[in-house]
N, CA, C and O of each residue as an XYZ file, in Angstrom:
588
protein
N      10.846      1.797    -10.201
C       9.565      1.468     -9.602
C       8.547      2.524    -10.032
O       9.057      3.638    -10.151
N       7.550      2.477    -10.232
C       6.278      2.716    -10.502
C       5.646      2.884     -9.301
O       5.347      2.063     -8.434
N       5.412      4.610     -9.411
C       4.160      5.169     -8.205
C       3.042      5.426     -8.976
O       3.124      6.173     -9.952
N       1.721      4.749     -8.563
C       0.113      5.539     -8.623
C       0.162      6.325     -7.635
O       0.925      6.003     -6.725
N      -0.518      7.418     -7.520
C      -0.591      8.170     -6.456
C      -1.852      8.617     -6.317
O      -2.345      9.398     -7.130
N      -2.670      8.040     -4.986
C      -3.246      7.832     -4.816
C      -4.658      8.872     -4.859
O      -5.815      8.510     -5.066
N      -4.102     10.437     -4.562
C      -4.891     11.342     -5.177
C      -4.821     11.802     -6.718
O      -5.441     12.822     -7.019
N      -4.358     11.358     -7.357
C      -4.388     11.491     -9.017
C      -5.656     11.124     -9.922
O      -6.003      9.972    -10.183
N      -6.010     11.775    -10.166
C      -7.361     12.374    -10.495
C      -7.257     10.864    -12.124
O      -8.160     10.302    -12.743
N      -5.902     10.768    -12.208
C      -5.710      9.257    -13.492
C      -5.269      8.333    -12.627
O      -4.413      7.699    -13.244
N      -5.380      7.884    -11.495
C      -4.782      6.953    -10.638
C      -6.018      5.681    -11.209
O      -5.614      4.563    -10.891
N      -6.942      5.652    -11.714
C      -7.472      4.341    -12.072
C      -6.938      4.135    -13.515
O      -6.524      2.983    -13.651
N      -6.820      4.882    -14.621
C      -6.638      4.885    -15.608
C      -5.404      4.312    -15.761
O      -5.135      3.287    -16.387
N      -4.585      5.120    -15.082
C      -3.451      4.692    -15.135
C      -2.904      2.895    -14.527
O      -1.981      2.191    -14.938
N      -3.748      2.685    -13.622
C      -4.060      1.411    -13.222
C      -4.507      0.137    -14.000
O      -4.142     -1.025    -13.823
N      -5.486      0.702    -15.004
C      -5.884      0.176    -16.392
C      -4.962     -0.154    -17.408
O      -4.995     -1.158    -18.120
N      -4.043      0.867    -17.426
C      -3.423      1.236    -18.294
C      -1.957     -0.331    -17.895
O      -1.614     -1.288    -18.590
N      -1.548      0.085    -16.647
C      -0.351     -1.240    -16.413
C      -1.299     -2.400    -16.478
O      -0.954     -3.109    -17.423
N      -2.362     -2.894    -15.858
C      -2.906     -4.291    -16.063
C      -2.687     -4.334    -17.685
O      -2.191     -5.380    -18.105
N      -3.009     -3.286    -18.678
C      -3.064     -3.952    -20.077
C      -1.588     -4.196    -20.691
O      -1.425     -4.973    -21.631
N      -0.717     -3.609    -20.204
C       0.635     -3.458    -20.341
C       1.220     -5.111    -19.890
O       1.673     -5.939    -20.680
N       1.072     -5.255    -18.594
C       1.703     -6.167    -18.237
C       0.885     -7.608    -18.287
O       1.551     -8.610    -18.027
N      -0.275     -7.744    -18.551
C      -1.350     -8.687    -19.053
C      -1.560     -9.602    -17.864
O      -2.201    -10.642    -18.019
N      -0.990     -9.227    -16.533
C      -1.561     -9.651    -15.358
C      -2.723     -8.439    -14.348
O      -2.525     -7.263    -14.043
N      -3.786     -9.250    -14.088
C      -4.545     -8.431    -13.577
C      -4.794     -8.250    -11.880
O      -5.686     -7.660    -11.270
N      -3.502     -9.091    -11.357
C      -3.871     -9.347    -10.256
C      -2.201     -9.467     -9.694
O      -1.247     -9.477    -10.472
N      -2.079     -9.550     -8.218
C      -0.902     -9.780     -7.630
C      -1.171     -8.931     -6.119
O      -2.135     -8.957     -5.355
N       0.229     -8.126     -6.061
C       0.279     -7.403     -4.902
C       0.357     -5.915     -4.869
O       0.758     -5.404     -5.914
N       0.057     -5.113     -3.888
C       0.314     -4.246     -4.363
C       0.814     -3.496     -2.629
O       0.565     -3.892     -1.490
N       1.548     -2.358     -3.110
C       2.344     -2.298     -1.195
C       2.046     -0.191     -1.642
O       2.247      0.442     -2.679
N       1.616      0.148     -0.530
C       1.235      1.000      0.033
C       2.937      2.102      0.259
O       3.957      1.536      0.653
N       2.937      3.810     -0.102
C       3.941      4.193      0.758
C       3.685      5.869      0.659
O       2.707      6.578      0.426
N       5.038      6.089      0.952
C       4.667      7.411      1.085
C       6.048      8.243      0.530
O       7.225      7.942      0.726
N       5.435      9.514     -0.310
C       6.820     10.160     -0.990
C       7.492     11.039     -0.535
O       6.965     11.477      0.487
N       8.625     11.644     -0.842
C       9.261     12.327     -0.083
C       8.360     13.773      0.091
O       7.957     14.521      0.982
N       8.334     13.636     -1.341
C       7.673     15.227     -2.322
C       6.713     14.818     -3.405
O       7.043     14.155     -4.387
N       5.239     15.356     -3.101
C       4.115     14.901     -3.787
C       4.745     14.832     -4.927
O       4.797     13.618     -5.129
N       5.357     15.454     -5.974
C       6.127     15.712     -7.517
C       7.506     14.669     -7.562
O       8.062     14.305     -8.598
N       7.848     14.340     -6.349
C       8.806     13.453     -6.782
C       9.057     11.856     -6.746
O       8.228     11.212     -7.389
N       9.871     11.262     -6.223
C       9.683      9.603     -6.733
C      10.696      8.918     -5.430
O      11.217      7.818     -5.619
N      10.874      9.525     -4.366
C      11.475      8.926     -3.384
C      10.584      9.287     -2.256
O       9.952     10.288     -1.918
N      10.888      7.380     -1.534
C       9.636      7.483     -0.394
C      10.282      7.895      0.449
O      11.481      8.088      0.250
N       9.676      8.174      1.711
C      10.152      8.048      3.115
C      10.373      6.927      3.723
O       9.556      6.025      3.908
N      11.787      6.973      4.132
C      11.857      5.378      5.096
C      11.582      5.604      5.981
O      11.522      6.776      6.354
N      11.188      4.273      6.975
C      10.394      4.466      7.903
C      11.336      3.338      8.969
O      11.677      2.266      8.470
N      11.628      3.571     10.071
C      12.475      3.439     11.051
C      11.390      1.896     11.511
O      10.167      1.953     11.644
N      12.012      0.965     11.637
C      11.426     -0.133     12.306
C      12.016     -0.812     13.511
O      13.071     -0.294     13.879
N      11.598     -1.855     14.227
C      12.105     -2.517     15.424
C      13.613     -2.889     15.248
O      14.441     -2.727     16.144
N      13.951     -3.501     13.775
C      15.434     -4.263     13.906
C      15.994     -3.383     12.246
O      16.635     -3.957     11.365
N      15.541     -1.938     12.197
C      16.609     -1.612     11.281
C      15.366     -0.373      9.927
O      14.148     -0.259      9.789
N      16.255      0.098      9.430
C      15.158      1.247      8.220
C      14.356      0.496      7.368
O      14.852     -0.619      7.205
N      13.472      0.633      6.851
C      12.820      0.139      5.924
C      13.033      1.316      4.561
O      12.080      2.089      4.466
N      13.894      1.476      3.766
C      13.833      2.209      2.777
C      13.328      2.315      1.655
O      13.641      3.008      0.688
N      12.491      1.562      1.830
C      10.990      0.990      0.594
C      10.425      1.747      1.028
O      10.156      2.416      0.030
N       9.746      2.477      2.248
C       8.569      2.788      3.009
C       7.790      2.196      2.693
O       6.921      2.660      1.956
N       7.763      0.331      3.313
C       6.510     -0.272      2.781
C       5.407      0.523      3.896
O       6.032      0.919      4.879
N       3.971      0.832      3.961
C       3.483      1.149      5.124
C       2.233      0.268      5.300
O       1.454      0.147      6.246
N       2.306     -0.450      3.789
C       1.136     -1.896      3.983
C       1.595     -2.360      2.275
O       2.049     -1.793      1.281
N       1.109     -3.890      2.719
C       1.023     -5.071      1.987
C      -0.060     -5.287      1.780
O      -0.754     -5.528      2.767
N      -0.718     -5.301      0.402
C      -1.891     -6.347      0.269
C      -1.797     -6.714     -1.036
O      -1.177     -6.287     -2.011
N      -2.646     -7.709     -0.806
C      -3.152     -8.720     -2.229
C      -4.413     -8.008     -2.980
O      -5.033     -7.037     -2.547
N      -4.707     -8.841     -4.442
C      -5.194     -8.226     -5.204
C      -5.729     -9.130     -6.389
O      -5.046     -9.069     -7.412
N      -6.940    -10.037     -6.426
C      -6.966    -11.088     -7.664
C      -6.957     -9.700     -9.195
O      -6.412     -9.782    -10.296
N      -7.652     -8.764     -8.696
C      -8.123     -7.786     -9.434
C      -7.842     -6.617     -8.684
O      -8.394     -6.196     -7.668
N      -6.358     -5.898     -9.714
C      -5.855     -4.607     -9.408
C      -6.847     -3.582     -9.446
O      -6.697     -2.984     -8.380
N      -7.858     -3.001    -10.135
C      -8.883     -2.481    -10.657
C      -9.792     -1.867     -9.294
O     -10.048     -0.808     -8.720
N     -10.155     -3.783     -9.210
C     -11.295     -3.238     -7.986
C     -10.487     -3.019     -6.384
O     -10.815     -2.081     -5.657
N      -9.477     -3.957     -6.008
C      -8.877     -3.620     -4.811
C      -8.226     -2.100     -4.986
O      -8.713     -1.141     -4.387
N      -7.365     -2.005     -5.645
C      -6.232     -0.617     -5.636
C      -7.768      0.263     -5.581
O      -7.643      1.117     -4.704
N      -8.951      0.331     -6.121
C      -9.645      1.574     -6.033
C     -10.158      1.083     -4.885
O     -10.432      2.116     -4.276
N     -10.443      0.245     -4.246
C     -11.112      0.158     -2.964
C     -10.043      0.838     -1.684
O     -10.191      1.958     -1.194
N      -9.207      0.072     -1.398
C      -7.629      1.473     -1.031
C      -7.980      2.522     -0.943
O      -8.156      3.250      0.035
N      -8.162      2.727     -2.482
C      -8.132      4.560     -2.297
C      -9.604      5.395     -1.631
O      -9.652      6.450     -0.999
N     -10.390      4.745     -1.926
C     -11.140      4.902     -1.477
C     -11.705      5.220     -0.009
O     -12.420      6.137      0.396
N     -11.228      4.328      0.516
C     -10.560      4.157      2.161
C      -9.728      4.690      2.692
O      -9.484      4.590      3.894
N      -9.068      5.434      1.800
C      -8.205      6.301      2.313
C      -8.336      7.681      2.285
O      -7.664      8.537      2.861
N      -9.148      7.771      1.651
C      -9.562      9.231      1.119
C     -10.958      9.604      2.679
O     -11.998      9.003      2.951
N     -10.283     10.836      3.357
C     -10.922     11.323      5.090
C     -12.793     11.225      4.368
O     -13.713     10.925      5.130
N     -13.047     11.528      2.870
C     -14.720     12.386      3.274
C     -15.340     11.119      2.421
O     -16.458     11.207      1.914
N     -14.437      9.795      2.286
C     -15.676      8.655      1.577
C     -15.919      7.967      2.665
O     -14.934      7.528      3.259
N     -16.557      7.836      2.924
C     -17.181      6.540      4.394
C     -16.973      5.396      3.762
O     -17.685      5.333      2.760
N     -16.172      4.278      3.944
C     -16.210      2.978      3.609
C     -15.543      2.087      4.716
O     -14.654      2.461      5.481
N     -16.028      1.046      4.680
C     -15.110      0.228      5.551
C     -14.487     -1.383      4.829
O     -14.101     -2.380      5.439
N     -14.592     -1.113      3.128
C     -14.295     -1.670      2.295
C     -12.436     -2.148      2.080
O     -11.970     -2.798      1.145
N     -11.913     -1.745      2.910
C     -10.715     -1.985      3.505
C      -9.668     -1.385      4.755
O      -9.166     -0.275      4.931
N      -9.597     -2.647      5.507
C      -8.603     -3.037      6.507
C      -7.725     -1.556      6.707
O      -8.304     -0.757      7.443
N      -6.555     -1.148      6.209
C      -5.948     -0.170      6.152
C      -6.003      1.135      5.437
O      -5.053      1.756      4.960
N      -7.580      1.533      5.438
C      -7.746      3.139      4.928
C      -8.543      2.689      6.708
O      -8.092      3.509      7.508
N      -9.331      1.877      7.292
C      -9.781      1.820      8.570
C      -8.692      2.579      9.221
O      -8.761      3.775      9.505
N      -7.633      1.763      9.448
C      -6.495      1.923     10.195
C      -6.044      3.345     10.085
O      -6.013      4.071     11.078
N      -5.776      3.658      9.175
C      -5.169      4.940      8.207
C      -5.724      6.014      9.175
O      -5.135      6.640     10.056
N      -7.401      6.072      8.657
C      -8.597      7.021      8.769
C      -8.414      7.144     10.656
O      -8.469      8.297     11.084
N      -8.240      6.181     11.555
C      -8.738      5.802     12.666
C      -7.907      7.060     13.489
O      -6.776      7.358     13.106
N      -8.454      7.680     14.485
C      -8.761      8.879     14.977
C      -7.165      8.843     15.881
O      -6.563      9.892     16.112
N      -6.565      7.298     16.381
C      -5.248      7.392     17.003
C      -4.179      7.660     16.329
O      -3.140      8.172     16.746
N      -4.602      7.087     14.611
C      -3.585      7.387     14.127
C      -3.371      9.003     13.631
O      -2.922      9.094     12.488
N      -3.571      9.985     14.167
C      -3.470     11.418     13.337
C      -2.356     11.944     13.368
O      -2.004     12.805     12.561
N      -1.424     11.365     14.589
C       0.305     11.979     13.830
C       0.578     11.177     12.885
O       1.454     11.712     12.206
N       0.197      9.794     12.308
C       0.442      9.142     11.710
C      -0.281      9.551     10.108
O      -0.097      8.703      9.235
N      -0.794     10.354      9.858
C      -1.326     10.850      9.208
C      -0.772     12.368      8.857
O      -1.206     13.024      7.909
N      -0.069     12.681      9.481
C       0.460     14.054      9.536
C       2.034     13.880      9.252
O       2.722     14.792      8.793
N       2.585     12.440      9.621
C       3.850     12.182      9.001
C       3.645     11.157      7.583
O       4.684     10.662      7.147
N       2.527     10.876      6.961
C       2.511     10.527      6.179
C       1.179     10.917      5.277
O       0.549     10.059      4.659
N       0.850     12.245      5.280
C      -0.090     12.676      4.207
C      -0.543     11.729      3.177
O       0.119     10.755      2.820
N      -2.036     12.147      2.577
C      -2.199     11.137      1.948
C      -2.055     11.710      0.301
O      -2.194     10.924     -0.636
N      -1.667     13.639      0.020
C      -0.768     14.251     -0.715
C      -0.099     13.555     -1.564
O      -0.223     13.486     -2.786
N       0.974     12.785     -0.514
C       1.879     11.642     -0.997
C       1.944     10.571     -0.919
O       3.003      9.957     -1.044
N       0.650      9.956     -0.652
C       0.768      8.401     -0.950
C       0.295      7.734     -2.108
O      -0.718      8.121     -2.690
N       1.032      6.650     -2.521
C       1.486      6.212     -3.466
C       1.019      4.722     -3.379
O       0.667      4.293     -2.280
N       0.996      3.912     -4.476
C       0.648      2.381     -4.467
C       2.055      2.185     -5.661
O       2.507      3.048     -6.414
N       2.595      0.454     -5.460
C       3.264      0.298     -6.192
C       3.024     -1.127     -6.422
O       3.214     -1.862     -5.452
N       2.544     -1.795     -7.808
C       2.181     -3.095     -7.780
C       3.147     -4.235     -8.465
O       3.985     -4.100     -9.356
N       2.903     -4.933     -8.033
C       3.710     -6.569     -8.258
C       2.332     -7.361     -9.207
O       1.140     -7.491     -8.932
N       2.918     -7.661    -10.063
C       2.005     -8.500    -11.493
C       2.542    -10.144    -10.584
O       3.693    -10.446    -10.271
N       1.097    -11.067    -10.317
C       1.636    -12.398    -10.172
C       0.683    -13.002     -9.930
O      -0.203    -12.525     -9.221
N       0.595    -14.535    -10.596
C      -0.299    -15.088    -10.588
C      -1.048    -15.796     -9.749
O      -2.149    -16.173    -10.149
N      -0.511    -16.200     -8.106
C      -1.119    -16.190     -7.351
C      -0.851    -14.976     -5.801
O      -0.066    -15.233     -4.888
N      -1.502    -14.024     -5.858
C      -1.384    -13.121     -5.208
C      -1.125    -13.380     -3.665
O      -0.286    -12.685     -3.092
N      -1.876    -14.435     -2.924
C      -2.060    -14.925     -1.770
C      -0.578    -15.316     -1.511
O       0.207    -14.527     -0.985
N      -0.180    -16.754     -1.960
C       1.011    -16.853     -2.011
C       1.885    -15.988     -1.506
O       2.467    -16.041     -0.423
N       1.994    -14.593     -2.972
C       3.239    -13.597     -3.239
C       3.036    -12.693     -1.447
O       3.985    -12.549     -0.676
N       1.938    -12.326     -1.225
C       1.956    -11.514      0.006
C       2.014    -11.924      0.889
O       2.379    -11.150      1.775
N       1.681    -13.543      1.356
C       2.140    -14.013      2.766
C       3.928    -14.232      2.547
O       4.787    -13.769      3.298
N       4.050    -14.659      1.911
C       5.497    -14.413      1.349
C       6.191    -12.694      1.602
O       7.115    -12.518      2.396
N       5.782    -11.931      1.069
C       6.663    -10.641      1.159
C       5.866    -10.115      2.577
O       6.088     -8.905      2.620
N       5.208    -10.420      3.510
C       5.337    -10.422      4.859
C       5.839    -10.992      5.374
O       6.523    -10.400      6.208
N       5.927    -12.083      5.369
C       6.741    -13.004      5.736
C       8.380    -12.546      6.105
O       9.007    -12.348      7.146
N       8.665    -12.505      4.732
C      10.090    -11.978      4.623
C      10.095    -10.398      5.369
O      11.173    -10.196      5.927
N       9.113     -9.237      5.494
C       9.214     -7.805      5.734
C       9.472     -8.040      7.547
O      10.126     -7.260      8.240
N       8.754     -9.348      8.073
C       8.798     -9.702      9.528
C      10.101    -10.031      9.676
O      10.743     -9.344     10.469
N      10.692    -10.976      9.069
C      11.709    -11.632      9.352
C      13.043    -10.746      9.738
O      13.930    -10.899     10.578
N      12.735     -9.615      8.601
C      13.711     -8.357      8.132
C      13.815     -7.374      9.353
O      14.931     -6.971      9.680
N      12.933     -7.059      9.893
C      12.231     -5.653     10.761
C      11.512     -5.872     11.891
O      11.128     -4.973     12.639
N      11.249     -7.420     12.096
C      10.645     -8.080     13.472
C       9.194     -7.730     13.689
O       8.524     -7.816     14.718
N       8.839     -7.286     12.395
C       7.097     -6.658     12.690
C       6.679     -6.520     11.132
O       7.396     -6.461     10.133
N       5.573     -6.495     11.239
C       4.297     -6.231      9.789
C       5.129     -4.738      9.576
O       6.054     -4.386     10.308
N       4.545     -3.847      8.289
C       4.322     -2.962      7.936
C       3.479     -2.055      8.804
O       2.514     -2.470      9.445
N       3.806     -1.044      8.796
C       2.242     -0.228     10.030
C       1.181     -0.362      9.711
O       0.287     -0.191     10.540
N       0.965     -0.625      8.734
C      -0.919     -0.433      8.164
C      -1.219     -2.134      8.322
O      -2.307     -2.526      8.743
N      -0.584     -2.685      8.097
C      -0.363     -4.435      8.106
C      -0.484     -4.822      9.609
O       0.145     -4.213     10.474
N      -1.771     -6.423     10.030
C      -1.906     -6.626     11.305
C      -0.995     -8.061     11.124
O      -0.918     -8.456      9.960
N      -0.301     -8.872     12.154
C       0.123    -10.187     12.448
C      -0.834    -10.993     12.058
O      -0.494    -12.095     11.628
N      -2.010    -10.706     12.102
C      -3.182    -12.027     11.374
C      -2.760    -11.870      9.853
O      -2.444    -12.847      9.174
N      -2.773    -10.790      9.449
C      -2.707    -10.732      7.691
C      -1.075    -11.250      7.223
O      -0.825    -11.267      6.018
N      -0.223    -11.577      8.009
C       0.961    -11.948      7.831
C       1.252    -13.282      7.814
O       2.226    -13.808      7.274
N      -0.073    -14.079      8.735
C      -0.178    -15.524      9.284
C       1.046    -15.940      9.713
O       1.801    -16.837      9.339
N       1.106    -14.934     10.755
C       2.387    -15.370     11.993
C       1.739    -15.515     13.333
O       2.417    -15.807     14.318
């Protein structure tokens, strides 16, 4: 699997770089967090009916990796003001700060899925992440799951 990481100063480039590689520009892309900023294993994250060892910590879609994955980061990053996405809101939001302190944003990471209808692929891999764990992802609401 393939981490962008989300403070990487080439995290768009490199973003550029797989859309031209894989010649899809769009799909899914799932949110997590690493063990060790330098290394390549996430943190699992303990759920209602069992571990999640993906550390998914959100799901989203993407017609265009480019502009969503930088809108993400964007939103996630404490000193840009945006409200250009759902879960840097969530992320940023003042209840979540242990949640932020067990998952730095140091080490967070994006990992994307190439596919041609994105909508589809992510009510689908919520779908299935509910079915698995009895709940969304943390950054992920039950409306965005359409349950």
């Amino acid at each position: 699997m393939m981490f962008f990481k989300i403070e990487s100063e080439e995290f768009w480039q490199k973003i550029e770089n797989n859309v031209k590689e894989t010649g899809l520009e769009g799909g899914v892309y799932r949110l997590h967090c690493l063990k060790d900023p330098e290394g390549d294993e996430v943190i699992p994250i303990q759920r209602c009916m069992g571990e999640d060892n993906e550390g998914i910590l959100y799901i989203g879609k993407a017609n265009q990796f480019l502009n969503r994955v930088i809108d993400l980061k964007k939103s996630l990053l404490p000193n840009y003001k945006t409200k250009s996405h759902v879960c840097g809101l969530r992320y940023n939001n003042d209840a979540h700060a242990n949640f932020r302190d067990a998952f730095p944003i140091e080490r967070l990471c994006v990992t994307l899925v190439s596919d041609q209808n994105p909508k589809r692929m992510e009510e689908e891999l919520l779908f299935k992440y509910c079915k698995k764990f009895g709940e969304t992802p943390p950054l992920n609401s039950l409306e965005q799951a359409n349950i």
